[in-house]
DOLUM-905698 format. One record per residue (C-alpha): residue number from 1; residue in one letter; y, z, x. Coordinates in steps of 0.2 Angstrom, whole numbers, plus 5000, padded with zeros to 4 digits. Example, Ala and Ser with C-alpha at 12.3 -4.5 7.8 and 13.67 -1.06 7.14 Angstrom:
REM DOLUM-905698
+--------+------+------+------+------+
! drenza ! doke !   yy !   zz !   xx !
+--------+------+------+------+------+
!      1 !    A ! 4978 ! 5039 ! 5062 !
!      2 !    S ! 4995 ! 5036 ! 5068 !
+--------+------+------+------+------+
//
This chain:
REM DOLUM-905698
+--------+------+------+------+------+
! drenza ! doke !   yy !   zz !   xx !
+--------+------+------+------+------+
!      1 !    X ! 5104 ! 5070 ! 4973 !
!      2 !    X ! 5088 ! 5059 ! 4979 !
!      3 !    X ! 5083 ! 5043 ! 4972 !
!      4 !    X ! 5066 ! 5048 ! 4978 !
!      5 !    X ! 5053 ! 5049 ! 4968 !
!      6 !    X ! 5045 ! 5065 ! 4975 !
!      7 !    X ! 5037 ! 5077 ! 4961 !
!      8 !    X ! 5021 ! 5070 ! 4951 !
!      9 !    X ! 5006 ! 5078 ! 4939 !
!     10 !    X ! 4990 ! 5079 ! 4945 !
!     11 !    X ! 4984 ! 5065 ! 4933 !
!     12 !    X ! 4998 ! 5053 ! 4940 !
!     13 !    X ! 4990 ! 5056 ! 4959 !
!     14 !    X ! 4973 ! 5053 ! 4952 !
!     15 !    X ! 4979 ! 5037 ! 4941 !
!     16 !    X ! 4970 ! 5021 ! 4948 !
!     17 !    X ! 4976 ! 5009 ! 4933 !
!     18 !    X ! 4966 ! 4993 ! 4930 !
!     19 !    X ! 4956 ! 4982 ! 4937 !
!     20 !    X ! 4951 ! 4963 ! 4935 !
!     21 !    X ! 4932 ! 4967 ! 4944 !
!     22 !    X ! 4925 ! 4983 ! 4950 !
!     23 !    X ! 4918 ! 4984 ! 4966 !
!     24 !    X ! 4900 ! 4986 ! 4966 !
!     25 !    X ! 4890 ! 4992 ! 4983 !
!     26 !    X ! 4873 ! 4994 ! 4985 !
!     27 !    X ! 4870 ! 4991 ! 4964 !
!     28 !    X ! 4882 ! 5006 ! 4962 !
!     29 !    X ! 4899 ! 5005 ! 4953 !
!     30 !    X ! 4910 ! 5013 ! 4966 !
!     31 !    X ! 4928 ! 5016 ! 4965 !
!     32 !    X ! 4943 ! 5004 ! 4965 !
!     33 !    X ! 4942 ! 4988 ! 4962 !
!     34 !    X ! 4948 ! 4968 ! 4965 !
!     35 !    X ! 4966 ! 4962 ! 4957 !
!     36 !    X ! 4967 ! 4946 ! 4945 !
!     37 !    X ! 4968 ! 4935 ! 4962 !
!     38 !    X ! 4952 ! 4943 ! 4970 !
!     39 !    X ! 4961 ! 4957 ! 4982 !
!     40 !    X ! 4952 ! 4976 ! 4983 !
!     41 !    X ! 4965 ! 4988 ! 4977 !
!     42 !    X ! 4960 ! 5007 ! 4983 !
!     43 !    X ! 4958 ! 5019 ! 4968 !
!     44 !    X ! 4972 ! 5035 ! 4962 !
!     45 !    X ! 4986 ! 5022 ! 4971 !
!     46 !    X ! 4997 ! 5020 ! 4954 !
!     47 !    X ! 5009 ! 5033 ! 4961 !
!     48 !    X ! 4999 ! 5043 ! 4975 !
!     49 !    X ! 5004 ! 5028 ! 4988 !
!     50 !    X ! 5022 ! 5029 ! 4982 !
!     51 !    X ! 5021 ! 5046 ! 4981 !
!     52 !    X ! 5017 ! 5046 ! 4999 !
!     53 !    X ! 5030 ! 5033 ! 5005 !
!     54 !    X ! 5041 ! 5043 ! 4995 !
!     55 !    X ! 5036 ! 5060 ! 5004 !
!     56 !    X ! 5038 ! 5050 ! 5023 !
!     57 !    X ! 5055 ! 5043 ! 5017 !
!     58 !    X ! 5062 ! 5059 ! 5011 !
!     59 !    X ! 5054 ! 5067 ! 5030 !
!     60 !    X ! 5065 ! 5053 ! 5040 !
!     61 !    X ! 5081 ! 5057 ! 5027 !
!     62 !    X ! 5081 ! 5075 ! 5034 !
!     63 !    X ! 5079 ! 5071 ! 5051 !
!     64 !    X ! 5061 ! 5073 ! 5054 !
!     65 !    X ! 5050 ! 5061 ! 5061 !
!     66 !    X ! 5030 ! 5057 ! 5056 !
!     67 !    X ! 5016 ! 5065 ! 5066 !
!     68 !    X ! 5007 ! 5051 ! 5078 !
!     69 !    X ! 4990 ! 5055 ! 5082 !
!     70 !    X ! 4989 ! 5046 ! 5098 !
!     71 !    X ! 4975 ! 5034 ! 5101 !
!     72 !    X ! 4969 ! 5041 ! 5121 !
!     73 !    X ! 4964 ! 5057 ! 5110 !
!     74 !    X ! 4953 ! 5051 ! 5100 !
!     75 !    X ! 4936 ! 5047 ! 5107 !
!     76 !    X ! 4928 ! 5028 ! 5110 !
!     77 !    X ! 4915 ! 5024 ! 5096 !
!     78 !    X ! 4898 ! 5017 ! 5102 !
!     79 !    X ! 4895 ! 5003 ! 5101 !
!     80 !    X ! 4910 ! 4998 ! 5101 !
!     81 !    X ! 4916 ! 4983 ! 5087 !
!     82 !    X ! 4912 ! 4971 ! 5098 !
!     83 !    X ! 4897 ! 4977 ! 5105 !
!     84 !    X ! 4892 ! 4980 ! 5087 !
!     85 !    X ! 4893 ! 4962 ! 5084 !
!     86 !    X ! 4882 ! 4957 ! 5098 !
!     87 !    X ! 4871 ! 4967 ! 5092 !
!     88 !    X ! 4869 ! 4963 ! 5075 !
!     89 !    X ! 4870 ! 4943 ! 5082 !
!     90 !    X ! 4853 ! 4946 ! 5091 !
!     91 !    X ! 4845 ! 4956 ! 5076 !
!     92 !    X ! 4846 ! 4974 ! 5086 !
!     93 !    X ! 4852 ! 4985 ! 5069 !
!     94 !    X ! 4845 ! 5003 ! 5072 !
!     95 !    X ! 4863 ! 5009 ! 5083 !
!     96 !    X ! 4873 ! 5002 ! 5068 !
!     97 !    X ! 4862 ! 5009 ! 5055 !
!     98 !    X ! 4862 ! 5025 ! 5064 !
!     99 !    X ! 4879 ! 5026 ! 5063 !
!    100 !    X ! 4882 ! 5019 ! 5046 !
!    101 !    X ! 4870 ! 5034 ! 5043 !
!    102 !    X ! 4881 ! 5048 ! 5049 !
!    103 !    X ! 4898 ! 5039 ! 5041 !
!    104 !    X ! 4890 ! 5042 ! 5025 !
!    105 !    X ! 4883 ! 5060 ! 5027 !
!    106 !    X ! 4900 ! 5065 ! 5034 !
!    107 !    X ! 4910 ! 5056 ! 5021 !
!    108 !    X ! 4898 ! 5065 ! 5007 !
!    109 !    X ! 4906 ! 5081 ! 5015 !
!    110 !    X ! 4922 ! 5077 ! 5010 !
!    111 !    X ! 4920 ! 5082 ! 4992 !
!    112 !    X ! 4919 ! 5101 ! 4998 !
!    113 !    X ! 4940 ! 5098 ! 5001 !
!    114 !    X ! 4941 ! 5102 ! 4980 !
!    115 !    X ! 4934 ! 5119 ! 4985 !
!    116 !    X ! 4947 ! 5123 ! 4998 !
!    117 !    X ! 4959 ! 5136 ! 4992 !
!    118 !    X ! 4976 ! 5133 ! 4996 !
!    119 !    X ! 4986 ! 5149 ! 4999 !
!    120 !    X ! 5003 ! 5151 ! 4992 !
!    121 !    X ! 5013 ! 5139 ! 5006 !
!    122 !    X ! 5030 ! 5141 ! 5002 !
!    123 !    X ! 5030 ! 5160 ! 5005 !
!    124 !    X ! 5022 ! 5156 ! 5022 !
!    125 !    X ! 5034 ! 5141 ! 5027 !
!    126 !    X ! 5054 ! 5146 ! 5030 !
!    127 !    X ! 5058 ! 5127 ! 5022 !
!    128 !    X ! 5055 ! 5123 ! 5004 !
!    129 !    X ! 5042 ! 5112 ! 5002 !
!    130 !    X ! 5045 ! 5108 ! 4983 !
!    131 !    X ! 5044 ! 5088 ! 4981 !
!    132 !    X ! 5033 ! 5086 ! 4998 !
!    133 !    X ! 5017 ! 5084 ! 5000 !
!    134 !    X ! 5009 ! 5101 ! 5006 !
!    135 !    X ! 5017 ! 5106 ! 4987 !
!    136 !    X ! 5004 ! 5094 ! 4979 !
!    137 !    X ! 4988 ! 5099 ! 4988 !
!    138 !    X ! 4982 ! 5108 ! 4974 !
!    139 !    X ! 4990 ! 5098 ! 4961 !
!    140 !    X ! 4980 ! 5081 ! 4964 !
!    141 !    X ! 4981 ! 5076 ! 4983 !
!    142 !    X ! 4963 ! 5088 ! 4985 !
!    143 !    X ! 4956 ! 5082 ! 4972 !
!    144 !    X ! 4959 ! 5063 ! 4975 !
!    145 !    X ! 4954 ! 5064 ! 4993 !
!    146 !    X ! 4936 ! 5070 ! 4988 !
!    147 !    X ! 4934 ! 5060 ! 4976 !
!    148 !    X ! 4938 ! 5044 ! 4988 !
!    149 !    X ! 4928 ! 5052 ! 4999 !
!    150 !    X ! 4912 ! 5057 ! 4989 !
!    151 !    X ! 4913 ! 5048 ! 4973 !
!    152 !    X ! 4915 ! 5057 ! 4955 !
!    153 !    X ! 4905 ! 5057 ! 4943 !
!    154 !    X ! 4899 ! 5038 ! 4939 !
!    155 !    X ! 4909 ! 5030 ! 4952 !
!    156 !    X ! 4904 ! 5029 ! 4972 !
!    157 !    X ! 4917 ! 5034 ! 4987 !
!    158 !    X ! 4916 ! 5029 ! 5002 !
!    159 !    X ! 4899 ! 5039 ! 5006 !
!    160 !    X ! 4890 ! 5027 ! 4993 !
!    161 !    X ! 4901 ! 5014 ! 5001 !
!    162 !    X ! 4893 ! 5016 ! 5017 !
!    163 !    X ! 4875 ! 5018 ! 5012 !
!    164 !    X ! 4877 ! 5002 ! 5003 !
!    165 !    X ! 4880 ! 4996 ! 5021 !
!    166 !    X ! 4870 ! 5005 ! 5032 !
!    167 !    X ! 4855 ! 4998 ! 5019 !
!    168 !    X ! 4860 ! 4982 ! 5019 !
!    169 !    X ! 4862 ! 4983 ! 5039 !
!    170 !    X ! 4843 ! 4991 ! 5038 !
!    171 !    X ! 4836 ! 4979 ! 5027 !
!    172 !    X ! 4847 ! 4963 ! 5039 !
!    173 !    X ! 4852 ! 4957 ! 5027 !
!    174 !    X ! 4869 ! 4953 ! 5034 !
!    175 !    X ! 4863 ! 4934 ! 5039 !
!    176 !    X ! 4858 ! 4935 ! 5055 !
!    177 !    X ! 4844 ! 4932 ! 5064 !
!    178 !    X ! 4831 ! 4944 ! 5065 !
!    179 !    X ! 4824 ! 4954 ! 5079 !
!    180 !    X ! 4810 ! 4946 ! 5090 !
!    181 !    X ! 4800 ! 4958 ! 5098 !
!    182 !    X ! 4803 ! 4958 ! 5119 !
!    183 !    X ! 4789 ! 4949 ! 5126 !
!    184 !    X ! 4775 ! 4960 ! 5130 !
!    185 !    X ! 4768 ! 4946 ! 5145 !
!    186 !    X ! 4765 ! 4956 ! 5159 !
!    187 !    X ! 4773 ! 4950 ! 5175 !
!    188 !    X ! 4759 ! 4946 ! 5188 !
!    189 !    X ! 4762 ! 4957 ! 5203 !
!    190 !    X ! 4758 ! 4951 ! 5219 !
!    191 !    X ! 4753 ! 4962 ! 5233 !
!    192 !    X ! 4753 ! 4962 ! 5253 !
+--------+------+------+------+------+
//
């Protein structure tokens, strides 16, 4: 028999517990929140990140290992963080803005994962998958994700998140130096 914890309620993966300050971005009350000593604590983690340590452990016990995605698949990000820094150094926002931009629409999308029907799994996979995680899609995991993701009801995700950003990135408010326009002195040409 397991010691693992491996089998929780929907409201369990959705529990966040308290918090000492909510986190407000952009005038919105979004979700999670900062710990007696000022830390951020992410939201529906009472027992969905033990859940999940749970779920890995039990994976290693029975002699599988975790899926790495390796890092040369995934595409380089423009600008790059440093490039990013520079830029917002010498006041040029719009790339960082832009990109905040499509973050935030994309993350918006991530609410639709609610919608997605999960088919009956454990007549489709030859292991039981009682106590994992694909036996908990529909029972919390779905729903949390899109709410991280999207926000629910009076609380902002991480889309809000990152319009509070790409806003205050817009609006430069991130103490830098603004932009100077380049200088529009025409170079004197010189001809033979």
């Amino acid at each position: 028999m397991s010691d693992l914890c491996v089998n929780y309620e929907e409201d369990e993966l959705l529990e966040s517990g308290s918090y000492s300050e909510p986190l407000i971005a952009g005038g919105v009350r979004c979700h999670g929140g900062f710990d007696e000593v000022g830390e951020y604590r992410s939201p529906r983690t009472t027992h969905r990140a033990p859940a999940i340590l749970a779920w890995q452990e039990q994976l290693r016990r029975d002699g599988h290992g975790l899926i790495e995605v390796d890092a040369a698949l995934m595409p380089p990000q423009y600008p790059n963080v440093e490039q990013a820094k520079l830029l917002l150094r010498e006041g040029v926002n719009e790339p960082i803005v832009r990109a905040l931009t499509i973050i935030s629409i994309v993350e918006g999308f991530g609410a639709i994962i609610r919608d997605v029907p999960v088919p009956k799994l454990d007549s489709m996979i030859v292991e039981p998958i009682a106590g994992t995680a694909l036996a908990h899609l529909d029972k919390g995991l779905f729903e949390a994700h899109a709410r991280d993701e999207a926000g629910h009801r009076d609380q902002g995700g991480h889309k809000q998140m990152w319009e509070a950003t790409a806003t205050r990135a817009a609006t430069n408010r991130c103490g830098r130096r603004p932009a100077t326009s380049p200088s529009r002195t025409r170079r004197s040409r010189t001809t033979s």
